[in-house]
VEXNU-765645 format. One line per 3 residues: for each residue y, x, z of C-alpha. Coordinates in Angstrom, 2 decimals, always signed. Each point is the difference from the previous one (the first is absolute). Example, Ala and Ser with C-alpha at 12.3 -4.5 7.8 and 13.67 -1.06 7.14 Angstrom:
-4.50 +12.30 +7.80; +3.44 +1.37 -0.66
//
This chain:
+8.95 +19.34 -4.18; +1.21 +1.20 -3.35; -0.05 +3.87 +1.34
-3.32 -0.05 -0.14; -2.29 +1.57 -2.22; -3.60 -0.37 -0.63
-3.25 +2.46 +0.00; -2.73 +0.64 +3.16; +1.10 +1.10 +3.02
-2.90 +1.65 +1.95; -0.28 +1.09 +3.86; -1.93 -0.68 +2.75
+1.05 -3.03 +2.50; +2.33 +0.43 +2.58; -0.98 -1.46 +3.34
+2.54 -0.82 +3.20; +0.04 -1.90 +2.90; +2.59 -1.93 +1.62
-0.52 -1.98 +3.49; +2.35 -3.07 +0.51; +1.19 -0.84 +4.07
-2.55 -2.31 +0.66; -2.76 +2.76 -0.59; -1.56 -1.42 -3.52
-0.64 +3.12 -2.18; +0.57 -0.50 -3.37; -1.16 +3.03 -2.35
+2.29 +0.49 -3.66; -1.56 +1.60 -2.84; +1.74 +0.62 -2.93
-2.58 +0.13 -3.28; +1.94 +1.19 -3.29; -0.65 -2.44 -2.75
+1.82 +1.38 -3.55; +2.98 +0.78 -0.93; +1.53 -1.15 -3.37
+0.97 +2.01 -2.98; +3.77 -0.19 -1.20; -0.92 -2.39 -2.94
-1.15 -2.64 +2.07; +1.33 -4.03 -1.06; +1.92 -0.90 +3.31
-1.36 -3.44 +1.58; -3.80 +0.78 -1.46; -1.32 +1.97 +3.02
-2.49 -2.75 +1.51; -1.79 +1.24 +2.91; -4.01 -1.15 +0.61
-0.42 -2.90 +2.70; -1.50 +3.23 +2.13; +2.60 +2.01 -1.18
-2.11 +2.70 -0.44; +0.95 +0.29 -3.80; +2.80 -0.65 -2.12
+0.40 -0.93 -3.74; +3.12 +0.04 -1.86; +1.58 +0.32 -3.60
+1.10 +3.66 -1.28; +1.00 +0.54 -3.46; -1.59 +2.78 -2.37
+1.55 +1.49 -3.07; +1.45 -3.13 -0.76; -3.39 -2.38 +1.05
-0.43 -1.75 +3.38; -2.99 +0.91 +2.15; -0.72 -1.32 +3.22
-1.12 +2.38 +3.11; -2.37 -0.42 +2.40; +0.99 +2.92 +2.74
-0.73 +3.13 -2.88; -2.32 -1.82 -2.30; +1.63 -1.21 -3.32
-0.67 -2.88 -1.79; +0.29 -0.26 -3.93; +2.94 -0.25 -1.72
+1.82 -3.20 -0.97; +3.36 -0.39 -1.96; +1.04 -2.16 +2.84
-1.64 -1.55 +3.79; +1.05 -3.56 +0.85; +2.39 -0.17 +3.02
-1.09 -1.36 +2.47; -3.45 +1.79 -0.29; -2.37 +1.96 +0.81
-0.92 -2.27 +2.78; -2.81 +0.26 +2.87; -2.86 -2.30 +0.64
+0.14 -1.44 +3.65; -2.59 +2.01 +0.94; +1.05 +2.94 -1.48
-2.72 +0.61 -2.17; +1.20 -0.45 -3.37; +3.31 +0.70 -2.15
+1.37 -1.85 -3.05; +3.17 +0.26 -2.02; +0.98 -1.02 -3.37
+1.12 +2.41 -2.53; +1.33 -0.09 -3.61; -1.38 +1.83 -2.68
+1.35 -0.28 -3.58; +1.89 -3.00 +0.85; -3.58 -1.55 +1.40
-0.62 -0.65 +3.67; -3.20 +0.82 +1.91; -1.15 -0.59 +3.29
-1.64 +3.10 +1.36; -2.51 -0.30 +3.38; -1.02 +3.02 +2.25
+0.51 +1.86 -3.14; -1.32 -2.58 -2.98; +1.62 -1.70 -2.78
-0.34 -3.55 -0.41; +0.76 -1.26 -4.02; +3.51 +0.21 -1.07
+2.16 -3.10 -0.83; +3.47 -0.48 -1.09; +2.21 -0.28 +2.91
-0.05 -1.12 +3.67; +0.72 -3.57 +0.69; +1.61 +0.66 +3.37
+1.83 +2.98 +1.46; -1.70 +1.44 +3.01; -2.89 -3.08 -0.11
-3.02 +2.26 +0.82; -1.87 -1.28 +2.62; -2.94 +0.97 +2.07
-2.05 -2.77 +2.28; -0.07 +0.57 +3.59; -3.30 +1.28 +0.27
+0.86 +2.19 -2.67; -3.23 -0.86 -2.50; +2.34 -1.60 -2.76
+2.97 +1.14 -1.57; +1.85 -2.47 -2.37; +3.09 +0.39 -2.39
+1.82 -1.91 -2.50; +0.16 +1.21 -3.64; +1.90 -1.71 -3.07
-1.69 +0.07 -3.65; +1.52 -2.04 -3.22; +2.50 -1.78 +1.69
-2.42 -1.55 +2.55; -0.82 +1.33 +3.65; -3.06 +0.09 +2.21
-1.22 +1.57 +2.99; -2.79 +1.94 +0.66; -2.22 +0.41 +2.85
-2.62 +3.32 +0.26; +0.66 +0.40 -3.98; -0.67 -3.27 -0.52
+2.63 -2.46 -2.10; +0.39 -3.06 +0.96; +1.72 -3.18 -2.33
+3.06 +1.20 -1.60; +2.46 -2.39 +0.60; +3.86 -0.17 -1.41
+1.53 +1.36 +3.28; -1.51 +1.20 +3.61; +3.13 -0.75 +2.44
+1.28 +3.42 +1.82; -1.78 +0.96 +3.17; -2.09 -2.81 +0.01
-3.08 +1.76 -0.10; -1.68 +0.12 +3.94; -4.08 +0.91 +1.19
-1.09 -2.46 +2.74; -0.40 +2.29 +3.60; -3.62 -0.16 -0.59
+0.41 +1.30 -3.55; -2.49 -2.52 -1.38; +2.49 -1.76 -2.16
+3.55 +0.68 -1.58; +2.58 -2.02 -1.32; +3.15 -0.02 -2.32
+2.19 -2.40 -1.78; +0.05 +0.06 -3.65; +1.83 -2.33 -3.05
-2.15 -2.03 -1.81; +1.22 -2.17 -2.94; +3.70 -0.24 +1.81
-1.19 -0.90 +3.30; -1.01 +2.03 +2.70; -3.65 +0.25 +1.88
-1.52 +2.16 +2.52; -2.99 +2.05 -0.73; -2.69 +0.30 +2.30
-3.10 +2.44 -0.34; +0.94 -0.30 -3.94; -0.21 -3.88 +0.42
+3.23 -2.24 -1.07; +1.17 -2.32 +2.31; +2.00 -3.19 -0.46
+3.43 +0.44 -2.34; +3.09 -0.82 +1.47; +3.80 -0.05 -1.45
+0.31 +3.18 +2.52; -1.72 +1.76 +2.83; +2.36 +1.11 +2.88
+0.68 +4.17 -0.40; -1.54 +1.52 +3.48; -1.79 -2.83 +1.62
-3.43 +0.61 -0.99; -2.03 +1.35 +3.06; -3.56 +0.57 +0.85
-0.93 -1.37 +3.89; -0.79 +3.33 +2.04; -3.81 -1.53 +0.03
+0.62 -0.05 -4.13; -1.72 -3.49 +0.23; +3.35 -1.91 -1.20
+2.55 +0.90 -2.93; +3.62 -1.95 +0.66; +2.41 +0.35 -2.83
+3.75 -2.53 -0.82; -0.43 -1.62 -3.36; +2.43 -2.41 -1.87
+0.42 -2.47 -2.26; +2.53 -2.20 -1.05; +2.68 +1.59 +2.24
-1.65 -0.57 +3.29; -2.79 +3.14 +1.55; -2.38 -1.08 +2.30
-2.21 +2.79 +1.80; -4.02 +0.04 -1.68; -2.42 +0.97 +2.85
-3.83 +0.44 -1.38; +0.95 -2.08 -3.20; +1.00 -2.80 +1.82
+4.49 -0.95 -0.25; +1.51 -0.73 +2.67; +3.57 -1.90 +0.97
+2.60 +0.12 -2.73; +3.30 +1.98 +0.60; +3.43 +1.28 -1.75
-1.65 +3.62 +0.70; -1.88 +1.96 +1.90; +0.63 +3.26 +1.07
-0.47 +3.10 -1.73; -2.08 +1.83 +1.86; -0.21 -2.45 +2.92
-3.97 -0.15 +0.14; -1.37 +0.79 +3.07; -3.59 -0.36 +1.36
-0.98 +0.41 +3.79; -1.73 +3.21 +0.51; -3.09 -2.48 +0.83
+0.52 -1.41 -3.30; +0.01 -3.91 +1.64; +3.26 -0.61 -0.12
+2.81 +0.70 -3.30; +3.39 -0.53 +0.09; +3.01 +0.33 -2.26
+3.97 -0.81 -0.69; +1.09 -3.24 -2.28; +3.19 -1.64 -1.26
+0.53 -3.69 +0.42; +3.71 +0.03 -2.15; +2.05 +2.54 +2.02
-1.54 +0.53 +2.86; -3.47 +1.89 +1.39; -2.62 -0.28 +1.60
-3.17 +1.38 +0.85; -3.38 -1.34 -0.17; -2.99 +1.07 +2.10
-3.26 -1.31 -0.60; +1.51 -3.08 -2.19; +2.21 -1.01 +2.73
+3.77 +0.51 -0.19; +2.27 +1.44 +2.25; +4.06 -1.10 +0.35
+2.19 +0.61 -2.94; +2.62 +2.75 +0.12; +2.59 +1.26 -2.09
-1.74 +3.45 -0.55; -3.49 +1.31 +1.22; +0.29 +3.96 -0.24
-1.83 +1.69 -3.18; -3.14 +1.46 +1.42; +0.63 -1.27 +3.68
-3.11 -2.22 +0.28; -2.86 +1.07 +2.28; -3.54 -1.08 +0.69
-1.28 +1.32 +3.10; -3.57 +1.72 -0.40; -1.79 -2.85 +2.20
+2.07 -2.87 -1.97; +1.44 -1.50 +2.96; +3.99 +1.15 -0.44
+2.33 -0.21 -2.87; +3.33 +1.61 -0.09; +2.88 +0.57 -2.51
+3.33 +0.45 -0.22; +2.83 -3.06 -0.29; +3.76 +0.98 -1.77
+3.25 -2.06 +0.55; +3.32 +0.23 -0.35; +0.43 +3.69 +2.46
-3.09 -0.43 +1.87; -3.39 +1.00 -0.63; -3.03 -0.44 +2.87
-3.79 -0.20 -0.27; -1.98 -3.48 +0.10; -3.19 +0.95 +1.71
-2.85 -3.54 -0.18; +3.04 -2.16 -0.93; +1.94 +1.39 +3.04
+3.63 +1.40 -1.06; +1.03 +3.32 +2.35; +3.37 +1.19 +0.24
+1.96 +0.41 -2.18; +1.64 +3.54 -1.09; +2.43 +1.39 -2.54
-3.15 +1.32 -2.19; -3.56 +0.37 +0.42; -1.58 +3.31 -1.69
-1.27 -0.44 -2.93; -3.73 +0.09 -0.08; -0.26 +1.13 +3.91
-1.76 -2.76 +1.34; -3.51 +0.25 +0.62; -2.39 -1.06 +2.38
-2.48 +2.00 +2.24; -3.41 +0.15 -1.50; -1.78 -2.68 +2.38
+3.19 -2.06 -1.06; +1.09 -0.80 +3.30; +3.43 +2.10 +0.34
+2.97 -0.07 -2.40; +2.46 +2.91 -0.68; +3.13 +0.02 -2.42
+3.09 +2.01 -0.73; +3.36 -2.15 +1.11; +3.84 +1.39 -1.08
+2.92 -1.36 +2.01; +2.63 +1.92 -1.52; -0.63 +3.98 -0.09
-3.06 -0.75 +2.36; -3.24 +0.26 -0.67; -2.54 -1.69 +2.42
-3.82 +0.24 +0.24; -1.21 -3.52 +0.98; -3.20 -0.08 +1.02
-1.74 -3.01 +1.65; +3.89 -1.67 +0.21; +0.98 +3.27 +2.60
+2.68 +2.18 -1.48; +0.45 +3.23 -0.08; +2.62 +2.81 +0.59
+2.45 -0.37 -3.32; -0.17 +2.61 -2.09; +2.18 +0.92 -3.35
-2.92 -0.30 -1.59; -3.43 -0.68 -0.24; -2.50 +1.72 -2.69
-1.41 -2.07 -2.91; -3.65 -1.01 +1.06; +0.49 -0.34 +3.15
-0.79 -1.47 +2.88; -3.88 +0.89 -0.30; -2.84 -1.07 +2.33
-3.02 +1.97 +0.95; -3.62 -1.16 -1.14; -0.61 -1.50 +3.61
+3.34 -2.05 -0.16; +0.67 +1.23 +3.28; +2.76 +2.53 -0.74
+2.96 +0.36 -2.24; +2.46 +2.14 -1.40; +2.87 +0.66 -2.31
+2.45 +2.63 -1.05; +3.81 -0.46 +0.64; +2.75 +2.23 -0.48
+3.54 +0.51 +2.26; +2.55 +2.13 -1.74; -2.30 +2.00 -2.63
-2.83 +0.63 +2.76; -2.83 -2.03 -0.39; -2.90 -0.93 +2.20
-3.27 -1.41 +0.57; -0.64 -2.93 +2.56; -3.11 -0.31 +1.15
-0.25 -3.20 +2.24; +3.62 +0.64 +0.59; -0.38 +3.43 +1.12
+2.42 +2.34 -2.21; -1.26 +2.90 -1.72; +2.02 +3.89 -0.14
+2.61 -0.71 -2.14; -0.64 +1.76 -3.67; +2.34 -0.35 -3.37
-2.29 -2.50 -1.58; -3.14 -1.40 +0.70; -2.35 -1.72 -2.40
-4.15 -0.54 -0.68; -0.24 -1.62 +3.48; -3.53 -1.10 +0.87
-2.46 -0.80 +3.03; -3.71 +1.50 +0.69; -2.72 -2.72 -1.61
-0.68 -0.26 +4.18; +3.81 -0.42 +0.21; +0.48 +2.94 +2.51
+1.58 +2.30 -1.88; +3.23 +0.31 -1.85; +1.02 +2.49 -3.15
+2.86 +0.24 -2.29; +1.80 +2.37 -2.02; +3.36 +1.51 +1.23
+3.23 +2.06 -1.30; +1.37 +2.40 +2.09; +2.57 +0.81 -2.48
-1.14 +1.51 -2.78; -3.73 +0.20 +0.96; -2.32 -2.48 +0.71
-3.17 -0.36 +2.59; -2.82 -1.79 +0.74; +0.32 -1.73 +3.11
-2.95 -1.89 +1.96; +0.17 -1.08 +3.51; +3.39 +2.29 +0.18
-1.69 +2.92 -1.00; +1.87 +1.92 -3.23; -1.82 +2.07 -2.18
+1.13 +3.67 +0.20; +0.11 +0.35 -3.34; +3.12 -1.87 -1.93
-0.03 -1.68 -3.77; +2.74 -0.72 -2.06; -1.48 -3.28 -0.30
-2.89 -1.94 -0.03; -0.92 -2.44 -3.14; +0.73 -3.67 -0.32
-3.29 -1.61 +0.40; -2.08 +2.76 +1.73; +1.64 +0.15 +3.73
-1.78 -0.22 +2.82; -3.38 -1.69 -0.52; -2.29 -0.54 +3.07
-3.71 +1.11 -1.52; -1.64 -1.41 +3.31; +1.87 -0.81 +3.55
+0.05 +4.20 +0.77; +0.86 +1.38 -3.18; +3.54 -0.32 -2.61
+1.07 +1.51 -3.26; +2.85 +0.16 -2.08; +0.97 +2.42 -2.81
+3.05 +1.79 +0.36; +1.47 +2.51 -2.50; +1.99 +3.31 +1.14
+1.22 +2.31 -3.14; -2.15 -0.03 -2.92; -2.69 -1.52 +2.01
-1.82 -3.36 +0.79; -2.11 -0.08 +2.95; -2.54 -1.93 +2.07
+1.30 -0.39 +3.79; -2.60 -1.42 +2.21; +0.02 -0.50 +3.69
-2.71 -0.63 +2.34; -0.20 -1.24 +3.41; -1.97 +2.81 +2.28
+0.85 -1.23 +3.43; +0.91 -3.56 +0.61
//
């Protein structure tokens, strides 16, 4: 993306219409966004959650100025990477910037009061309903955080990406150094010291009713749910928290001396050599848990307790269940196979599989994946094979689950493809992040860029 180069583009919308075999109509319009200037800072362009604007960093005579579409913002000596950054709704913009060797945060335009550096890279962090915007700053050797310009305690240390909003966005949360032990903060409110909290385990319930976190002290961790400790341990593992989508049931991984295990709802499971990093599930109703097992050349996936079979390797992160938690689908390798197994069925082998998938749709009643046989890749939809293209990525189902988009290459260029209808317009590309978004169960974006240009591709379904 480094060829291209910022300004406005502007021209009217271009609208086609493709009709797939099974009738369905889908109509493309292509809806030119901006295109950047030659000065741009490459990895700043961050695209709204509508994508209907686009902010980025350009530098100016020596300054740093960051650009919504044509409208400049003021000049800094220097913009934070890792900003500007979008609220979830799309509403507001904030980025740090630098000015005489002072940083400010500056929202939808306003300066907040500068202090003397920032106390994390990147940390900059809007809530999910996009009302509160915190960041942590660092002042006379001490460092706080601050929540809708207000400063909370300053402590000696806030640990690194610590800092979360509950889903609800009533209450946040960080972990912060406090006379050489560790605490977590809650709503500005210390809780109780330990020798250590546990890096990533601290996590909201999706009903933001319960706060889970690992804390230890004299060399054993125990996980703290609502204040109260639970069973001792060697460890628990980093990032190993996991609440049911309900938010009744919470399970996570533990060491008893060299082995693991994990532990759902206070109850542990067999021990095992190695549980997978990341493997453990929660099905949304609470009723399954998977994960992962490792031994010696084998890997396979324990689903309520239950080993499966066992395989060479078991992609990392693929399992998942279906949203009403009653199917199962993982990634298996058996040499230079890859296998889709989905409710313990196998599929065709493939040479590969893509990252992030298998995927189910909303209704749990269909699935699909993307696999690839000597540098052609497809997508299977409920084991039905796609036209072969050069790549295939941003796979996703209709909210009603009927419908099917992704982005393709056909070589060089790229298209939008729902329901096996191509645009008729090719991209060079389309941005990490933005493809193919399902607005409602008839209607898809992405935003693609073609020369100098970034544009809006939508599709909508006319005839179904």
């Amino acid at each position: 993306m480094s060829q291209l180069a910022w300004g406005l583009i502007r021209a009217d919308a271009i609208s086609v219409s493709s009709e797939q075999k099974s009738g369905s109509r889908w109509e493309f319009t292509e809806v030119p966004i901006a295109k950047p200037a030659s000065d741009f800072v490459p990895g700043s362009i961050q695209v709204r959650p509508d994508m209907r604007q686009i902010a980025f960093v350009a530098y100016r005579h020596g300054k740093s100025v960051v650009v919504v579409n044509e409208l400049e913002g003021k000049p800094y000596d220097e913009v934070s990477l890792g900003t500007p950054i979008w609220s979830p709704d799309g509403n507001h913009l904030a980025y740090l910037a630098v000015q005489q060797q002072r940083f400010l945060l500056v929202r939808d335009g306003v300066e907040g009061p500068p202090f003397d550096k920032t106390l994390i890279e990147n940390l900059l962090l809007f809530s999910p309903n996009s009302q509160h915007l915190a960041y942590g700053k660092a002042t006379a050797g001490t460092q706080s955080i601050v929540v809708d310009g207000q400063e909370e305690q300053a402590y000696e240390g806030i640990i690194q990406h610590s800092l979360i909003f509950s889903p609800d966005s009533t209450k946040w949360a960080y972990l912060a150094v406090h006379h050489g032990k560790q605490c977590l903060v809650v709503n500005g409110v210390e809780q109780k010291n330990y020798d250590g909290v546990v890096g990533e385990t601290t996590k909201f319930s999706p009903d933001s009713k319960h706060l889970a976190y690992a804390a230890g002290r004299a060399g054993r961790q125990f996980l703290v749910l609502d204040g109260e400790e639970g069973k001792e341990y060697d460890f628990i593992g980093d990032g190993t928290t996991t609440f049911s989508a309900d938010s009744k049931h919470l399970a996570y991984v533990a060491s008893r001396g060299k082995r693991l295990l994990a532990v759902i709802d206070g109850r542990e499971g067999k021990e095992y050599e190695r549980i997978a990093h990341g493997s453990l599930l929660v099905s949304a109703d609470g009723h399954h848990v998977a994960y992962v097992v490792m031994r010696a050349g084998s890997q396979s996936v324990v689903l309520d307790g239950v080993e499966g079979k066992a395989y060479e390797a078991i992609g990392a992160g693929s399992c998942r269940f279906s949203p009403n938690g009653k199917r199962l689908a993982y990634v298996a390798v058996e040499g230079t196979r890859k296998i889709a197994v989905i409710d313990n069925r196998e599929s065709e082998p493939y040479n590969s599989l893509l990252v992030g998938t298998p995927i189910f749709s909303s209704d749990s009643k269909r699935v699909a994946f993307v696999g690839e046989r000597v540098f052609k890749y497809v997508a299977v939809v409920d084991g039905t094979e796609s036209k072969a293209y050069f790549a295939v990525n941003g796979l996703a189902f209709s909210p009603d689950g009927k419908h099917v988009a992704f982005n393709a290459s056909k070589g060089a260029r790229f298209v939008l493809v729902v329901d096996g209808s191509e645009t008729q317009q090719a991209y060079d590309g389309f941005l990490q992040g933005t493809t193919t978004v399902f607005d409602t169960a008839r209607s898809v974006r992405a935003v693609g860029f073609r020369g100098a240009g970034l544009y809006r591709v939508e599709a909508r379904l006319v005839d179904d």
